[in-house]
RODO-77829 format. One record per residue (C-alpha): residue number from 1; chain; x, y, z. Coordinates in nm, 4 decimals. Example, Ala and Ser with C-alpha at 12.3 -4.5 7.8 and 13.67 -1.06 7.14 Angstrom:
REM RODO-77829
SITE    nr   kette          x          y          z
SITE     1       A     1.2300    -0.4500     0.7800
SITE     2       A     1.3670    -0.1060     0.7140
//
This chain:
REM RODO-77829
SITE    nr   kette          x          y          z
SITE     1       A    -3.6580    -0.5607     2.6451
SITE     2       A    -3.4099    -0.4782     2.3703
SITE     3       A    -3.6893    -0.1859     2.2687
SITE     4       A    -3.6347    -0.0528     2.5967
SITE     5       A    -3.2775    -0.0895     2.5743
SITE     6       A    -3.2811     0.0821     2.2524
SITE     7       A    -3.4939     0.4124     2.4418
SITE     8       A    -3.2564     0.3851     2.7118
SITE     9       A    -2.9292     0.4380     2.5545
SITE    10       A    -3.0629     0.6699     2.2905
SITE    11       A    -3.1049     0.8923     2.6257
SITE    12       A    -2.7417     0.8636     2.7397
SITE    13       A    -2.6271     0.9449     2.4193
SITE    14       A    -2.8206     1.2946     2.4720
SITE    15       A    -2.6231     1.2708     2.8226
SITE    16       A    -2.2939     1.2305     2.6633
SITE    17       A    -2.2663     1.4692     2.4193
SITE    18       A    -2.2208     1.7450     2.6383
SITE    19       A    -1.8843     1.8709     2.5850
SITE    20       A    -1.6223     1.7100     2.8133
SITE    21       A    -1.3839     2.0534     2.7005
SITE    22       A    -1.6566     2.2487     2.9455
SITE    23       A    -1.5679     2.0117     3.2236
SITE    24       A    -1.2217     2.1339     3.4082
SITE    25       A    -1.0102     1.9408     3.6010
SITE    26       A    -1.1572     2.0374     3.9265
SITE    27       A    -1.5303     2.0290     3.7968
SITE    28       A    -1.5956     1.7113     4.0144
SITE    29       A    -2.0001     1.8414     4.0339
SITE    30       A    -2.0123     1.8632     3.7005
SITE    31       A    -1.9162     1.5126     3.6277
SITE    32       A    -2.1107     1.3612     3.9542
SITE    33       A    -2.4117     1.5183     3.7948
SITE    34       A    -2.3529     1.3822     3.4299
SITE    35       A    -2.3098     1.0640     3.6328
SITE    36       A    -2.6578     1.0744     3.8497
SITE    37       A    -2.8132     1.1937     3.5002
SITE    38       A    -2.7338     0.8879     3.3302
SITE    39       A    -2.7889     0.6802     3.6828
SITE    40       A    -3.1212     0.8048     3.6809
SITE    41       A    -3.2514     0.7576     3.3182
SITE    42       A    -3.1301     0.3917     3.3778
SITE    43       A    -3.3112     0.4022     3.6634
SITE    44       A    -3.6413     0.4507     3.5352
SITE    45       A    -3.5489     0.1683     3.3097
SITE    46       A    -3.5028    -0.1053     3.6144
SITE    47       A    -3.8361    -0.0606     3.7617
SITE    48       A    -3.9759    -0.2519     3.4495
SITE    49       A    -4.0447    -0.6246     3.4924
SITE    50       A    -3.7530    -0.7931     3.3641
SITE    51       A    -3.5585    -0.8259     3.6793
SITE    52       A    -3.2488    -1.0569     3.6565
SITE    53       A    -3.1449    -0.8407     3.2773
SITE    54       A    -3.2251    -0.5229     3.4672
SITE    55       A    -2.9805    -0.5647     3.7696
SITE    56       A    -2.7361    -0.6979     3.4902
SITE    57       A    -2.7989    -0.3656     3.3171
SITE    58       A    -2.7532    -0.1483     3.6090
SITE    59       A    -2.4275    -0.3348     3.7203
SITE    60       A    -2.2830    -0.3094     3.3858
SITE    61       A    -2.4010     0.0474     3.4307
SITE    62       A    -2.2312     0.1120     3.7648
SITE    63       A    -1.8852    -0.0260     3.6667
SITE    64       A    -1.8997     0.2619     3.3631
SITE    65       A    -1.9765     0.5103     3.6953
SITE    66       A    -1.6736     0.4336     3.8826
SITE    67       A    -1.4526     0.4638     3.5442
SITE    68       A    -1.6070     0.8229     3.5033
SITE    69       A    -1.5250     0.9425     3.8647
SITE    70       A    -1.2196     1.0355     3.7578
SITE    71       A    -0.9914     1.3869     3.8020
SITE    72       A    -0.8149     1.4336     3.4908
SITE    73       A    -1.0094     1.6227     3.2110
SITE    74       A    -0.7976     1.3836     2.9388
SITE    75       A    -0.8789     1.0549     3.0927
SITE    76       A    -1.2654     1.2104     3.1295
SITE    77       A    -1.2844     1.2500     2.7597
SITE    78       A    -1.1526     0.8835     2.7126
SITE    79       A    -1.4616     0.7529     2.8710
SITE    80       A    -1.6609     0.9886     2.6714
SITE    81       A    -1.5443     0.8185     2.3950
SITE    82       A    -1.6123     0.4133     2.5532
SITE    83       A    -1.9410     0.4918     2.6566
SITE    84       A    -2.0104     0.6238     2.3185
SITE    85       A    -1.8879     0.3368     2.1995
SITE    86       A    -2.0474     0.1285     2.4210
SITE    87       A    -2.3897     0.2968     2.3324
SITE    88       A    -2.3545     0.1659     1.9591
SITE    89       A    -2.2784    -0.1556     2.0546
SITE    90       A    -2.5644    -0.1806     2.1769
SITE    91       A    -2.7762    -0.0188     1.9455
SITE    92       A    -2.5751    -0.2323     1.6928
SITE    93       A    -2.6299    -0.6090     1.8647
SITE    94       A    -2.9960    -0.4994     1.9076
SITE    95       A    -3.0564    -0.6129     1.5530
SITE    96       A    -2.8706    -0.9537     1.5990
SITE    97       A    -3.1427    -1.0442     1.8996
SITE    98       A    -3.5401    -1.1098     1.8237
SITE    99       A    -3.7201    -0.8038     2.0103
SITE   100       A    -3.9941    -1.0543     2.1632
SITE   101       A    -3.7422    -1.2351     2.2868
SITE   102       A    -3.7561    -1.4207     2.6272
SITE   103       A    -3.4212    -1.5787     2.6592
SITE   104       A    -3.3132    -1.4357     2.9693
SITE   105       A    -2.9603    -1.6014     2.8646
SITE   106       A    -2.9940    -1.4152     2.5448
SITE   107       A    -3.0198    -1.0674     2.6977
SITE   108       A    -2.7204    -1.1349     2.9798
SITE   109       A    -2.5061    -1.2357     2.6984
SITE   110       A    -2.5650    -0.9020     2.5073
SITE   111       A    -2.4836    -0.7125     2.8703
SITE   112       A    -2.1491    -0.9144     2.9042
SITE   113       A    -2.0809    -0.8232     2.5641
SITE   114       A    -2.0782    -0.4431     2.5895
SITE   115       A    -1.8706    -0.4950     2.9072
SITE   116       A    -1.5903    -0.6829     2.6860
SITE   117       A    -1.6322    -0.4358     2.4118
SITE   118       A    -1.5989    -0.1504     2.6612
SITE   119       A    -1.2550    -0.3552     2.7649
SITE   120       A    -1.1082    -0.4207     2.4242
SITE   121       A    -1.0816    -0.0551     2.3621
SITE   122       A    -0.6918    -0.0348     2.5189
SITE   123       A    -0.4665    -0.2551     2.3622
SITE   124       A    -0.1550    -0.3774     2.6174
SITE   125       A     0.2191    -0.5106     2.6200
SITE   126       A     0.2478    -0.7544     2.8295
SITE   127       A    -0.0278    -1.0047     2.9840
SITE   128       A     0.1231    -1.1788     3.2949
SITE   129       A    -0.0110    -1.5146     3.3410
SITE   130       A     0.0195    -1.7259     3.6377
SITE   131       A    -0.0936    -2.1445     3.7720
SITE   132       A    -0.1075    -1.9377     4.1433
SITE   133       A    -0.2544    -1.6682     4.2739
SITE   134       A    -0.0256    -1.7269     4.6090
SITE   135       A     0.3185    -1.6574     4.5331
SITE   136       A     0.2847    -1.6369     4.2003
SITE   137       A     0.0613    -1.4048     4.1364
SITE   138       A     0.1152    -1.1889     4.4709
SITE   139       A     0.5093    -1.2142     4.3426
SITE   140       A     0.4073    -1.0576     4.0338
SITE   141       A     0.2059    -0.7476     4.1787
SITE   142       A     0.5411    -0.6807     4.4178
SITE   143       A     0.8148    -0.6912     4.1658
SITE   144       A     0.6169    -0.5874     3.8358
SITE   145       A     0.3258    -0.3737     3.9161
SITE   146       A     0.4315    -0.2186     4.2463
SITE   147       A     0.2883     0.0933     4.3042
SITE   148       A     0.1065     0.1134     4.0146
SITE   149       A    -0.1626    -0.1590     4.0499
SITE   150       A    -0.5210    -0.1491     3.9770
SITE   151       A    -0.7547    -0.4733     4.0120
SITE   152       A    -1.0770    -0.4930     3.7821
SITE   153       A    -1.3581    -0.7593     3.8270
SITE   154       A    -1.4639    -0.8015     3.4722
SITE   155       A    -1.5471    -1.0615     3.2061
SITE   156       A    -1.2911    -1.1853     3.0136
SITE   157       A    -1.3221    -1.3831     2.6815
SITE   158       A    -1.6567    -1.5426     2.6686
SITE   159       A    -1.6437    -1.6500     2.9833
SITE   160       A    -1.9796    -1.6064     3.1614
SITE   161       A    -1.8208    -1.5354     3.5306
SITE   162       A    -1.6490    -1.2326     3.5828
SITE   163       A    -1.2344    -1.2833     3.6846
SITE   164       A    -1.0479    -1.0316     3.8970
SITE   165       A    -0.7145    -0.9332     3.6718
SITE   166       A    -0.4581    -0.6588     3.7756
SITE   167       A    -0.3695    -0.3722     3.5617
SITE   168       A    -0.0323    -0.1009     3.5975
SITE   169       A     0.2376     0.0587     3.4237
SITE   170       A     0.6082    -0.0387     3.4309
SITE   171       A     0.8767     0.2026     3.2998
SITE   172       A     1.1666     0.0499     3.0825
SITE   173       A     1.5224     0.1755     3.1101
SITE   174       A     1.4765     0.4367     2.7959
SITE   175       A     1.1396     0.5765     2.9495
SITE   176       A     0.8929     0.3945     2.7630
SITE   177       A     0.5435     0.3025     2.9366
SITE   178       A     0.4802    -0.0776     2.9761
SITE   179       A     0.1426    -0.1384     3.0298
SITE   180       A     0.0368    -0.4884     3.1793
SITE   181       A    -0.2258    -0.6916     3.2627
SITE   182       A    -0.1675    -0.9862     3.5371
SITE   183       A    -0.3413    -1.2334     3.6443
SITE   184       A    -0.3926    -1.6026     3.8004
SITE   185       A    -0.5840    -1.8956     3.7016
SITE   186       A    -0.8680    -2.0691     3.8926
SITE   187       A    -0.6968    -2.4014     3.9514
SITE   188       A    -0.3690    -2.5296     3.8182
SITE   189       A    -0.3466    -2.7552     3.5258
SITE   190       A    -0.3414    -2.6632     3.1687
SITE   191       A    -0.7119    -2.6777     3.1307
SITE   192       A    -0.7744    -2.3692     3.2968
SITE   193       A    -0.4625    -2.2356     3.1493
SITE   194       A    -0.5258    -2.2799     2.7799
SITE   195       A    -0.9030    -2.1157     2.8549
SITE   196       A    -0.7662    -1.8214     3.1024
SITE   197       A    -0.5273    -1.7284     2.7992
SITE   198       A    -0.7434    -1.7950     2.5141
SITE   199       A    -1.0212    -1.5523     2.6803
SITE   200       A    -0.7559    -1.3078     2.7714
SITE   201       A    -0.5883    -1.2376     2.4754
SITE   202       A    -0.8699    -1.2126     2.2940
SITE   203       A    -1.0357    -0.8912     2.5728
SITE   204       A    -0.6482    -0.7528     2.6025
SITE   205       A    -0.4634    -0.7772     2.2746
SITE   206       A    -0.0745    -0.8382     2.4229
SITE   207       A     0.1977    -0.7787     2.2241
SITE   208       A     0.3805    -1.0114     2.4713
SITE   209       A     0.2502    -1.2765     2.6922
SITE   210       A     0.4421    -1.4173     2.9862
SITE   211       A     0.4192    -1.7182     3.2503
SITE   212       A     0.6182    -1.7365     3.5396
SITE   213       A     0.5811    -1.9022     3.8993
SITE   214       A     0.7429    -2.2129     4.0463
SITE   215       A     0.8585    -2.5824     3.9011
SITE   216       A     1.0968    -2.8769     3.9153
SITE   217       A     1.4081    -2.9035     3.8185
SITE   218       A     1.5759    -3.1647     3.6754
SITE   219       A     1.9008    -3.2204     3.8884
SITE   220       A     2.0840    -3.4604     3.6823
SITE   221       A     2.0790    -3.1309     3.4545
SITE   222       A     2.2630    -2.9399     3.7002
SITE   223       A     1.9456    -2.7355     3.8050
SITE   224       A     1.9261    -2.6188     4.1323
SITE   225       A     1.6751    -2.4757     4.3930
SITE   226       A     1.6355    -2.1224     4.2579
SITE   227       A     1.7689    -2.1383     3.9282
SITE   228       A     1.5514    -2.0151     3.6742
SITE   229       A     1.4072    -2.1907     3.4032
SITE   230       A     1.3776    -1.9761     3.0413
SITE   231       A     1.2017    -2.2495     2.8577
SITE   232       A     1.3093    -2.2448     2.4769
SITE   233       A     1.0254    -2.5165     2.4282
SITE   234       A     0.8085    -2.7263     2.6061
SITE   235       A     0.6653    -3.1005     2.5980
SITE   236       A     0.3824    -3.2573     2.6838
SITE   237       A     0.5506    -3.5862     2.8497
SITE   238       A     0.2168    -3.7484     2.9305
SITE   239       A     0.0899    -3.7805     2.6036
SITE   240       A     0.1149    -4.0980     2.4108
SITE   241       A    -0.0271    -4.4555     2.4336
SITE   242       A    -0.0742    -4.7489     2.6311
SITE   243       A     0.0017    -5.1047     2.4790
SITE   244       A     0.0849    -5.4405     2.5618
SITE   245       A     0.4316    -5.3048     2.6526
SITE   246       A     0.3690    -5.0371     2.8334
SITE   247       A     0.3244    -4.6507     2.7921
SITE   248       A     0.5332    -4.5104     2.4808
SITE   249       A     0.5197    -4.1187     2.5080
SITE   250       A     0.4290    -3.9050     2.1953
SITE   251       A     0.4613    -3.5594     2.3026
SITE   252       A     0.3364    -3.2548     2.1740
SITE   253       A     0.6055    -2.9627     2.1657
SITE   254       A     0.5374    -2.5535     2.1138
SITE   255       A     0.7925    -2.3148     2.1583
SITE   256       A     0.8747    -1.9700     2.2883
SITE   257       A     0.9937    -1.6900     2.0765
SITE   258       A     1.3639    -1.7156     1.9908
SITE   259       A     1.4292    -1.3427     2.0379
SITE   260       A     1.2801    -1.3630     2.3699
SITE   261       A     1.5103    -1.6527     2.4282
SITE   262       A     1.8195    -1.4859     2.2298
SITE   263       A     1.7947    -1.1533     2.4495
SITE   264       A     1.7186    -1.3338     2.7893
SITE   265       A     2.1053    -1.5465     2.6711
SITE   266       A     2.2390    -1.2327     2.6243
SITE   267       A     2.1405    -1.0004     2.9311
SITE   268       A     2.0218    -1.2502     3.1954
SITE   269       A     2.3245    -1.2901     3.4019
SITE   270       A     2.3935    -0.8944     3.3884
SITE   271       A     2.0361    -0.8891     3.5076
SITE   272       A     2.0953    -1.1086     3.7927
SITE   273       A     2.3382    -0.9435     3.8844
SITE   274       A     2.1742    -0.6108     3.8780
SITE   275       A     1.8980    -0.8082     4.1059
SITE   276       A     2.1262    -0.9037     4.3547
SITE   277       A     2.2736    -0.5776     4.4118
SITE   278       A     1.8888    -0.4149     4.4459
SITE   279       A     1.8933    -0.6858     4.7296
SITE   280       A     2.1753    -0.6149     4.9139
SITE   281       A     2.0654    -0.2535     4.9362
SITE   282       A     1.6652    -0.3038     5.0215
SITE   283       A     1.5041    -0.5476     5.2259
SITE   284       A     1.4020    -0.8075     5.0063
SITE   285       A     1.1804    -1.1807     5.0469
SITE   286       A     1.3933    -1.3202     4.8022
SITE   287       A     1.6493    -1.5792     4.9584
SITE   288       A     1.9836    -1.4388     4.7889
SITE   289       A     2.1675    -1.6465     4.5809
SITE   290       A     2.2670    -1.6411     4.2487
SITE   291       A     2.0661    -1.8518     4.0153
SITE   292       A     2.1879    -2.0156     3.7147
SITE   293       A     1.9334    -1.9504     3.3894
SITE   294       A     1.8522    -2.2430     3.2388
SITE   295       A     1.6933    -2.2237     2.8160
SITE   296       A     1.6201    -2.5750     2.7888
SITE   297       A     1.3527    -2.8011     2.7514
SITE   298       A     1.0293    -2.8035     3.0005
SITE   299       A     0.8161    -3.1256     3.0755
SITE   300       A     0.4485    -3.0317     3.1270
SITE   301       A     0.2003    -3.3064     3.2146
SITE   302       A    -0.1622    -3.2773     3.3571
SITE   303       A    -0.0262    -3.4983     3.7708
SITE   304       A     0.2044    -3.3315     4.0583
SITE   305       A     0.5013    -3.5818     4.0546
SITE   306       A     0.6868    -3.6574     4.3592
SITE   307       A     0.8845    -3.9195     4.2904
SITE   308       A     1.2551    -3.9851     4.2499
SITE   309       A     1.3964    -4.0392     3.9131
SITE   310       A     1.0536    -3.9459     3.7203
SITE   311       A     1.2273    -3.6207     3.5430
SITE   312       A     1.4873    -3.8684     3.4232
SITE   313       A     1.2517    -4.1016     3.2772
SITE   314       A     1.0536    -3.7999     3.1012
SITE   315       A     1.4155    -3.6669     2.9559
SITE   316       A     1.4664    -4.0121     2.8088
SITE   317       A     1.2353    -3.8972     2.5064
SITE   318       A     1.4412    -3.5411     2.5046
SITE   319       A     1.7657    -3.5197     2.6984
SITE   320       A     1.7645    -3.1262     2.7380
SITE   321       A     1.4790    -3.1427     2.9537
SITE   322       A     1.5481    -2.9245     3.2550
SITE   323       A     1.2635    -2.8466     3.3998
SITE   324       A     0.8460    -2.9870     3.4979
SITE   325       A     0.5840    -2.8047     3.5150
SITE   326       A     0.1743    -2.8554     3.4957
SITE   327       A     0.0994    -2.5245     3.2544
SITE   328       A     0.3174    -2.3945     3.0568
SITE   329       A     0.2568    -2.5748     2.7309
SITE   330       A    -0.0905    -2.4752     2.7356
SITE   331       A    -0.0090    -2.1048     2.7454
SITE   332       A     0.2485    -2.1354     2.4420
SITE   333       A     0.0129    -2.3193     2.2630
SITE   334       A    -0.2747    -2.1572     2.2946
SITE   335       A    -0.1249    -1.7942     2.2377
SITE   336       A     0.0544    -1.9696     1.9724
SITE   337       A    -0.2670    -2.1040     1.7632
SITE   338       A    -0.4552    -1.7304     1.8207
SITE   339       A    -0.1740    -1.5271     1.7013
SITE   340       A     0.1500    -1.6422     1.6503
SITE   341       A     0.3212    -1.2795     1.6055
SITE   342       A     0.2312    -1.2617     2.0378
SITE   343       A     0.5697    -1.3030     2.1888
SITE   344       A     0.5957    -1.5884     2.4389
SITE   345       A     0.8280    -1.6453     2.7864
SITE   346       A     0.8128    -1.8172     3.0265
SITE   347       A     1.0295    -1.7737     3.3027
SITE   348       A     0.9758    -2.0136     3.6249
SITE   349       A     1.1771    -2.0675     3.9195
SITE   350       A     1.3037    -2.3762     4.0528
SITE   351       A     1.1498    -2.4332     4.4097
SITE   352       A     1.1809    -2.8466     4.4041
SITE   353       A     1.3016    -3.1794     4.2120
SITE   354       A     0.9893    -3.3436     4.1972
SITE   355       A     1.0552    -3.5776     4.4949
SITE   356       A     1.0230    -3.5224     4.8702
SITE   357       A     0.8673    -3.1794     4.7926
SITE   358       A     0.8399    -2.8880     5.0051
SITE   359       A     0.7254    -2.5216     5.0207
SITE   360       A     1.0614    -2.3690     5.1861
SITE   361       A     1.1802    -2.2004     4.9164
SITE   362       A     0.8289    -2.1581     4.6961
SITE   363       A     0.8048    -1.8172     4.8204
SITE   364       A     1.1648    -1.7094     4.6877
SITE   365       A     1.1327    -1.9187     4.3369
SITE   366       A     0.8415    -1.7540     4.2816
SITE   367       A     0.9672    -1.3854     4.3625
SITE   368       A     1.3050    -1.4502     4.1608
SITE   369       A     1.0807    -1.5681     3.8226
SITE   370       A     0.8768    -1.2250     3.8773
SITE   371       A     1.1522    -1.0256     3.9478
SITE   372       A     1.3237    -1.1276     3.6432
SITE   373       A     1.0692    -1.1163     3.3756
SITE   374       A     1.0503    -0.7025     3.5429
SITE   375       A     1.3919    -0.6537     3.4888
SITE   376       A     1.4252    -0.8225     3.1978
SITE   377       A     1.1183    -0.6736     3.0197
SITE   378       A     1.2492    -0.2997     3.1766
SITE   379       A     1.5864    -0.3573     2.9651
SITE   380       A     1.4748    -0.5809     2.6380
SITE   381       A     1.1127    -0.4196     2.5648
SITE   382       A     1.2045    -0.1902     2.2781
SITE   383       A     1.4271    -0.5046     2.1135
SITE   384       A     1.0724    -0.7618     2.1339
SITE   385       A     0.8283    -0.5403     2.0375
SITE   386       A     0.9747    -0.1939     1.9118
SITE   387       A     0.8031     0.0237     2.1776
SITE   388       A     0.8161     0.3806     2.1075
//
């Protein structure tokens, strides 16, 4: 199959090199036809007998088609360029896989590859990562990417299923161009955190990463429903060992990056403020109030804990614990052992205290986490990561 491959793409590259200059704006046939030129080579490559590789191929194929159906003769050349690229990928891996092969596995793998090469070739700001995709997520596409939003189906990392992730621009208060990536995991727990941000910083290549969403708060802290949580650090609180006496905790701490943490002590009340007065102007689902930031210490354990005076027990092995939640050590960790230089926040709001929970304010704790990492990252940007 990989011989056929090999005939294949040596075809679209004849395709390709027509000059995408020739191609004006408005030339919609004359892409459409490069398109069903390409289509059609590949084609004549599916009707051989390797069927499960060869609807792989074609899919892979097809997602390429929809990138090229575009108006603008700039963004047309762009693709140029990835297909090109993706074209000696290919020809490239086809030396790292034996020709005879018959590991159907084998041959998907290369596919899934060239997709994930195809993705790495636009680096990003910000990746958005949330435990939710309902608020959290849907929080993050109102405040962060509205207008602007694009959703992909795509692999990410080495992950052999394909994820759906959300893509858009955000402009920052001197006129730079944020561009983001969000999106939610699976299920909650750090498991499928730690893998979900390990796979995407590896296809995206953030300069910052971000979590926010929902969590407890610790009341004897003086944390309310709604505050926010900026966590300067977070512990694992169910970590440890069991002995004759009992459970004695040895947690695991990673931190967020103390300019994140600086900036969001200097400018987050002016940026709640700023908030509330969008809110009293627009309808808005955020209950209004005005939250207290918090840039203590988070609890993160593996259990949902609904039970009075648990937080209190976990602060007993750090007593500026503030807040619980079930992921957010596994994102600062992770991003932390792949590249340190990432920035890391994480922003949650408070929607409970861990005992006799309820969803009547999850909604709004969500929204008010989202809406301040967007203002937040709007005014600070340029100080985290120099953006020209």
């Amino acid at each position: 199959m990989i011989v056929k491959i090999e005939s294949v793409m040596k075809e679209i590259v004849n395709i390709v090199k027509l000059d995408a200059g020739e191609l004006k704006t408005n030339d919609i046939r004359g892409k459409n036809n490069l398109l069903l030129r390409g289509q059609s080579c590949l084609r004549n490559f599916l009707t051989s007998h390797d069927k499960n590789s060869k609807l792989d191929m074609f899919e892979s194929f097809e997602l390429l088609s929809d990138h090229l159906a575009i108006e603008h003769v700039e963004s047309f050349e762009y693709q140029l360029v990835a297909l090109r690229k993706l074209i000696e990928d290919v020809k490239n891996n086809e030396n790292e896989v034996d020709s005879k092969s018959k590991d159907v596995a084998t041959k998907e793998s290369l596919v899934r590859h060239c997709e994930r090469k195809e993705k790495q070739l636009e680096n990003i700001d910000v990746l958005i990562v949330c435990a939710l995709s309902s608020p959290e997520l849907e929080m993050v596409l109102r405040q962060f990417l509205a207008g602007t939003c694009v959703n992909h189906n795509s692999y990410i990392g080495s992950s052999r299923e394909k994820r759906t992730y959300y893509s858009g621009d955000l402009l920052s208060k001197k006129g730079a161009v944020i561009k983001a990536v969000a999106l939610s995991q699976s299920r909650m727990g750090m498991v499928d955190t730690a893998a979900l941000v390990t796979g995407s910083i590896i296809t995206f290549n953030p300069k910052i990463i971000a979590m926010t969403g929902v969590c407890a708060g610790r009341l004897d802290a003086n944390v309310e429903k709604l505050d926010l949580i900026a966590a300067s650090s977070v512990l694992t609180h169910d970590t440890g060992k069991y002995t004759e006496n009992g459970f004695e905790p040895e947690p695991y701490v990673s931190k967020a990056s103390e300019l994140a943490i600086q900036r969001i002590e200097a400018v987050g009340a002016t940026l709640i403020k700023s908030i509330i007065t969008e809110m009293d102007k627009t309808p808005c689902p955020i209950k209004i109030v005005t939250p207290k930031i918090h840039t203590g210490i988070m609890a993160c354990g593996s259990s949902v804990i609904n039970r009075g005076g648990m937080l209190n027990d976990i602060a007993k092995t750090n007593r500026k614990v503030v807040g619980l939640d079930m992921e957010s050590y596994a994102m600062l960790r992770a991003a932390e052992l792949i590249d340190n230089d990432i920035i890391r926040i994480v922003v949650k709001g408070v929607m409970d205290h861990s005992q006799g929970k309820a969803d009547d304010v999850k909604e709004s704790a969500a929204s008010w986490s989202a809406s301040f990492l967007t203002r937040f990252l709007e005014s600070e940007i340029e100080a985290l990561i120099g953006h020209e």
